[in-house]
Structures are given as structure tokens and as C-alpha cells.
N, CA, C and O of each residue as an XYZ file, in Angstrom:
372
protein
N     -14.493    -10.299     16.862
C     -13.506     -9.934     17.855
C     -12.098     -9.855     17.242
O     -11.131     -9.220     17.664
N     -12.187    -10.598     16.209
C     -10.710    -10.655     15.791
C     -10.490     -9.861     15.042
O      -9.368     -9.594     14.610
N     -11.964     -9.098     14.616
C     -11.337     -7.765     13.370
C     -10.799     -6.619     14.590
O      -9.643     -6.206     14.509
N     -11.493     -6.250     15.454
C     -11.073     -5.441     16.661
C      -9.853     -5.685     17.062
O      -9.481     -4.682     17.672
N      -8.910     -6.592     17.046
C      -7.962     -6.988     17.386
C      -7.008     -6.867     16.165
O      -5.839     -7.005     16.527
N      -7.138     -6.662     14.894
C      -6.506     -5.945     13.808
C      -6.661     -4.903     13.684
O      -5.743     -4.209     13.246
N      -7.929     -4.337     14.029
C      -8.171     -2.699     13.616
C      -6.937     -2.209     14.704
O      -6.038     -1.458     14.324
N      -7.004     -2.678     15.965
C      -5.879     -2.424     16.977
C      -4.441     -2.277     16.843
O      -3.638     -1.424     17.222
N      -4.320     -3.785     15.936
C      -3.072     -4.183     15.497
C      -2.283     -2.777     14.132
O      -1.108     -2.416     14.204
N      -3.060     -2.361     13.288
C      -2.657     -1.555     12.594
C      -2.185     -0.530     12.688
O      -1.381     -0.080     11.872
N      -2.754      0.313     14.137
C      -2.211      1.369     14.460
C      -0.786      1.437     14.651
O      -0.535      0.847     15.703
N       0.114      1.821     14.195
C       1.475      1.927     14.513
C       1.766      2.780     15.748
O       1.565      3.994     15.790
N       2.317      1.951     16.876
C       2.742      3.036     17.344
C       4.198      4.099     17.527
O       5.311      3.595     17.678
N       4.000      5.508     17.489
C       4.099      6.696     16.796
C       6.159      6.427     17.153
O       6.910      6.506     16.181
N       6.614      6.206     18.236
C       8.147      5.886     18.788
C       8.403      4.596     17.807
O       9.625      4.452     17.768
N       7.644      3.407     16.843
C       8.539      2.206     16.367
C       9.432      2.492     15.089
O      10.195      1.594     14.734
N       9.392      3.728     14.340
C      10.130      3.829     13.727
C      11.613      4.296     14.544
O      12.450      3.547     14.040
N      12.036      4.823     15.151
C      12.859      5.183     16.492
C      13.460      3.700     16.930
O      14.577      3.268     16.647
N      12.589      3.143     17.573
C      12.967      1.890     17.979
C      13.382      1.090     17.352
O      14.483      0.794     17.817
N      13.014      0.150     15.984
C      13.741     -0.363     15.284
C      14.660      0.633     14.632
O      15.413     -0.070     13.958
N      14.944      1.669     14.496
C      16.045      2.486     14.104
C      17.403      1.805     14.504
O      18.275      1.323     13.781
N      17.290      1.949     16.419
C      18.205      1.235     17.488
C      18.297     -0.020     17.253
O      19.343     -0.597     16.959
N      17.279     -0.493     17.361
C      17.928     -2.059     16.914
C      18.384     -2.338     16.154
O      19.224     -3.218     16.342
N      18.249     -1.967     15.134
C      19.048     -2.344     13.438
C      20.479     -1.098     13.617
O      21.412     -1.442     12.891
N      20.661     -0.298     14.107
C      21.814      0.332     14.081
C      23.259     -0.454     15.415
O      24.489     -0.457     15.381
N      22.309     -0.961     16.336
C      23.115     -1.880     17.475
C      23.559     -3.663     16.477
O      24.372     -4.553     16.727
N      22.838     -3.527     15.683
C      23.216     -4.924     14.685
C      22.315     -5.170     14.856
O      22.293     -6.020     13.965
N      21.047     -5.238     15.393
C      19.894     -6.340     15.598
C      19.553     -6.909     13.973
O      19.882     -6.299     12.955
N      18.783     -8.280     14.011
C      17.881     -8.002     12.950
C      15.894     -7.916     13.373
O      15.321     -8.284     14.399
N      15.452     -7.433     12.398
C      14.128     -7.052     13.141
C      12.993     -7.202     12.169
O      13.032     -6.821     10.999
N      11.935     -7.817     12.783
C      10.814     -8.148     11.515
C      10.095     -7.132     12.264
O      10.349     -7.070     13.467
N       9.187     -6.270     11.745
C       7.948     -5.765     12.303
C       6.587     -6.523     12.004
O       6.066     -6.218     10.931
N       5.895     -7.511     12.823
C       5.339     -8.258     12.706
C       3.698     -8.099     13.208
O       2.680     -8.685     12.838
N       3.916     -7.124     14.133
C       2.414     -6.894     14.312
C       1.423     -7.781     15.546
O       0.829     -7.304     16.513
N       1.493     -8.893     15.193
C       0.579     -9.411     16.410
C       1.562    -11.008     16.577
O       2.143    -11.501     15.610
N       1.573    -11.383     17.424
C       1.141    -11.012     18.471
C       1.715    -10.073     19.256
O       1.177     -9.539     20.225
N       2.982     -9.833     18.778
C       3.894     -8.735     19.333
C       4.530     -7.904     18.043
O       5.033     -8.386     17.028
N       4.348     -6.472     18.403
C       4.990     -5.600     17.492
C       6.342     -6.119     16.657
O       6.470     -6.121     15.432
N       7.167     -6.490     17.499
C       8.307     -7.444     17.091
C       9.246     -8.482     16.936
O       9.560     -8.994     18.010
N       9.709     -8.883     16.093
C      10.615    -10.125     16.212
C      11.747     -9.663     16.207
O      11.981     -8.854     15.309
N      12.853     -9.986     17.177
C      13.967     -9.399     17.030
C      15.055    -10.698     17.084
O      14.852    -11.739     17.709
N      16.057    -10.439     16.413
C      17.335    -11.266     16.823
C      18.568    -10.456     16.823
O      18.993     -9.567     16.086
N      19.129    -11.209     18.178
C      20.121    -10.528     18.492
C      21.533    -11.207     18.748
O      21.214    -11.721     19.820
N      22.612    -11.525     18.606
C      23.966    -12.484     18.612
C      23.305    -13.884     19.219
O      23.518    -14.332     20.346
N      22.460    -14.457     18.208
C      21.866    -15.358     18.869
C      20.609    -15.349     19.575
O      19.731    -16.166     19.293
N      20.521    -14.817     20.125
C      18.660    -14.686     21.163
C      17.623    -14.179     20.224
O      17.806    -13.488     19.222
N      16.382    -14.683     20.761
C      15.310    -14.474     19.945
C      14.717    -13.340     20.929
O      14.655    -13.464     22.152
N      14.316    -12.278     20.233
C      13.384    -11.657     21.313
C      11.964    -10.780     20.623
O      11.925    -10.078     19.613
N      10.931    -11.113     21.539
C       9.350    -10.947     21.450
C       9.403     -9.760     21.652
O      10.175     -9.461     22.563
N       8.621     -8.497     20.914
C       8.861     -6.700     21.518
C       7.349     -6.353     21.341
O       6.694     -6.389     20.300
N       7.053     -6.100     22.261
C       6.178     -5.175     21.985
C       6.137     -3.958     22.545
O       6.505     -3.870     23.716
N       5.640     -2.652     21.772
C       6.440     -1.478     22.062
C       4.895     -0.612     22.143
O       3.846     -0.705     21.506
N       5.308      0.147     23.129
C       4.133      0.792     24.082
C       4.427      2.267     23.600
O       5.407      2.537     22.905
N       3.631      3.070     23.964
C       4.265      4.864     23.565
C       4.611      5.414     24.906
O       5.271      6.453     24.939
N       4.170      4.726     26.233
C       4.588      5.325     27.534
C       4.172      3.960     28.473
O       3.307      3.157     28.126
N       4.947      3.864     29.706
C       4.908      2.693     30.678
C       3.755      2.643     31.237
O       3.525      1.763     32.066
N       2.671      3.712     30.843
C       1.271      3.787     32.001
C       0.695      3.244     30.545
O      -0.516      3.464     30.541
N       1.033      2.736     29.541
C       0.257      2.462     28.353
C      -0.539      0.375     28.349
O       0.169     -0.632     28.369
N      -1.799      0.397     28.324
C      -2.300     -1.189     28.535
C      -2.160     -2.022     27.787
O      -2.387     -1.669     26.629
N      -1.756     -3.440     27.970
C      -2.030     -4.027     27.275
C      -3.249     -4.284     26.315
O      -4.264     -4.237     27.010
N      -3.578     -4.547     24.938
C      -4.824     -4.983     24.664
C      -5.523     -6.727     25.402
O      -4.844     -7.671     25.806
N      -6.616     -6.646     25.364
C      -6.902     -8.780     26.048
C      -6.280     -9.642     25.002
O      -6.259    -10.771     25.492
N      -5.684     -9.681     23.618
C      -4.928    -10.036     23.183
C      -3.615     -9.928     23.933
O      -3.369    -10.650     24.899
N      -2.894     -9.140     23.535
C      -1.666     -9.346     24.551
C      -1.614     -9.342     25.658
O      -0.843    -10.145     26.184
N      -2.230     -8.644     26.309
C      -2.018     -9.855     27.945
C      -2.107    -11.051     28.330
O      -1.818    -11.598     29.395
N      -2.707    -11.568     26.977
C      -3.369    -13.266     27.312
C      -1.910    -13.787     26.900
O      -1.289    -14.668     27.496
N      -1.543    -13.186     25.941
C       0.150    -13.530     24.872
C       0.789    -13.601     26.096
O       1.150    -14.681     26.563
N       1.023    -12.146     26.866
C       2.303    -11.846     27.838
C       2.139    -13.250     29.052
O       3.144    -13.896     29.348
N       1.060    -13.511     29.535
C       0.681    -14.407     30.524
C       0.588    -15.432     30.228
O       0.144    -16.088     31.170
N       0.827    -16.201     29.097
C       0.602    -17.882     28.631
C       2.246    -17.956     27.663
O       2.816    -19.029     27.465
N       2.748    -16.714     27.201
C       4.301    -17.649     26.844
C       5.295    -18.400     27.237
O       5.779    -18.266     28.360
N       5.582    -18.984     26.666
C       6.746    -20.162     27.632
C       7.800    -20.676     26.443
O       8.266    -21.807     26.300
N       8.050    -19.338     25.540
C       9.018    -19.227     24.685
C      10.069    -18.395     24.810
O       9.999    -17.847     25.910
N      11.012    -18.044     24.198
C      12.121    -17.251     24.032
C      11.925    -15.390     25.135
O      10.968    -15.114     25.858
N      12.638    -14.869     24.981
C      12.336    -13.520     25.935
C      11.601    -12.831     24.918
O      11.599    -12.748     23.690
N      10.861    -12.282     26.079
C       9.163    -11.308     25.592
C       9.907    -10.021     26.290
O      10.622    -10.205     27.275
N       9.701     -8.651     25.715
C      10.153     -7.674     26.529
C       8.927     -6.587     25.770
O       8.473     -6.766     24.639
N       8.584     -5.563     26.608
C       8.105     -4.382     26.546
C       8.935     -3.316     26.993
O       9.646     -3.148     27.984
N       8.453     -2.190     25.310
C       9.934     -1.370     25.425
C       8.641     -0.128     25.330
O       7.479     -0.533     25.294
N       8.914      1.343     25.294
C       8.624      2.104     24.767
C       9.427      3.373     24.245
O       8.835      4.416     23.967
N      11.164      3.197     24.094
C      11.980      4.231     24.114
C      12.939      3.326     23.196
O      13.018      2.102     23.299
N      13.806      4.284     22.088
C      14.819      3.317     22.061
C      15.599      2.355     22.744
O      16.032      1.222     22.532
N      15.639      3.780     24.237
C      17.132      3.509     25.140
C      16.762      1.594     26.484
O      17.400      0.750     27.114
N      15.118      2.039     26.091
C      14.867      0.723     27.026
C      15.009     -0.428     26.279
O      15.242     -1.435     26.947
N      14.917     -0.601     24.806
C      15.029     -1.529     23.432
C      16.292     -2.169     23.545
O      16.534     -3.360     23.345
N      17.568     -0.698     24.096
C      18.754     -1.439     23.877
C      19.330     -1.573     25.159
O      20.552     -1.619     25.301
N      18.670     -1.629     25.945
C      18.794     -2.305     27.343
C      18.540     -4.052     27.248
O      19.088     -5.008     27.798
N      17.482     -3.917     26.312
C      17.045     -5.298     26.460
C      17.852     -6.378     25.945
O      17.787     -7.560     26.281
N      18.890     -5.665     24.796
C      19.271     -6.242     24.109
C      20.914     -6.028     25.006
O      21.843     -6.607     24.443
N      21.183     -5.467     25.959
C      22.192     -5.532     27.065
C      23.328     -4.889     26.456
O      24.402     -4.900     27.058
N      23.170     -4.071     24.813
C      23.589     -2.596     24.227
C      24.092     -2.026     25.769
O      25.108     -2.467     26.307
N      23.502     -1.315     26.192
C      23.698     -0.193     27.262
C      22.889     -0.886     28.703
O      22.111     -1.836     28.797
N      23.354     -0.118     29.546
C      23.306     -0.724     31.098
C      22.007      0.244     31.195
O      21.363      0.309     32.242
């Protein structure tokens, strides 16, 4: 199960070069990390969890939904656009 859950994990999806583009051009810093969430981000201080979708009708895998529904750490956000990335990061309204 857990190779299924890497074979998953590898696929890049096709908008994260875009997205960390924005974040690292707004100052962020940004690990691309892969599982459990596409990203680690820091931002003037805040830690933030990314995982980045290619469209809002796009599913979680049972890996990350189990992630999104049992954290009780720092902010978790799902982005799939730059412009929603730097919303999160409160960049732009």
C-alpha cells in the first residue's frame, strides 16, 4: 500500500512549478517535500502545510485525507493556482 502511495506521490503536479515560483518570488521559503503534503512553506514566521491540487474538483488520495483530518499542527492549506498560494500566505486579498 505504501508503494501505491509513492507511485502517487511522484507524480508532480503539472501548476507546482508556477506555484512555488509565487512563493519564492513573494519571499516565501519552500521545500518541495512530497508526502505528506506537496509542501513546506515558511512565511514571516508561519509554518505552512501545501498541498497543491491541478483543479478544486481534484480528490484527495486516503493518504491525505487521513493527513488533512487528524492534523493538529501549524496551517494546512490546499492551493491549486498561484493566486490562491498567495492568498494563503495573505500576499493578495
Amino acid at each position: 500500500q505504501l508503494e501505491t502511495h509513492m507511485r502517487r506521490a511522484a507524480r508532480v503536479d503539472q501548476n507546482q512549478e508556477q506555484i512555488v515560483s509565487a512563493l519564492r518570488a513573494a519571499g516565501a521559503y519552500v521545500w518541495i517535500v512530497g508526502l505528506p503534503v506537496d509542501l513546506l512553506v515558511g512565511f514571516r514566521g508561519h509554518t505552512y502545510l501545501v498541498e497543491i491540487k491541478t483543479n478544486s474538483k481534484e480528490r484527495f488520495t486516503k493518504l491525505q485525507a487521513d493527513f488533512f483530518e487528524n492534523w493538529t499542527g501549524g496551517t494546512l492549506a490546499r492551493v491549486d493556482n498561484p493566486e490562491s498560494a498567495l492568498r494563503m500566505l495573505k500576499v493578495i486579498a
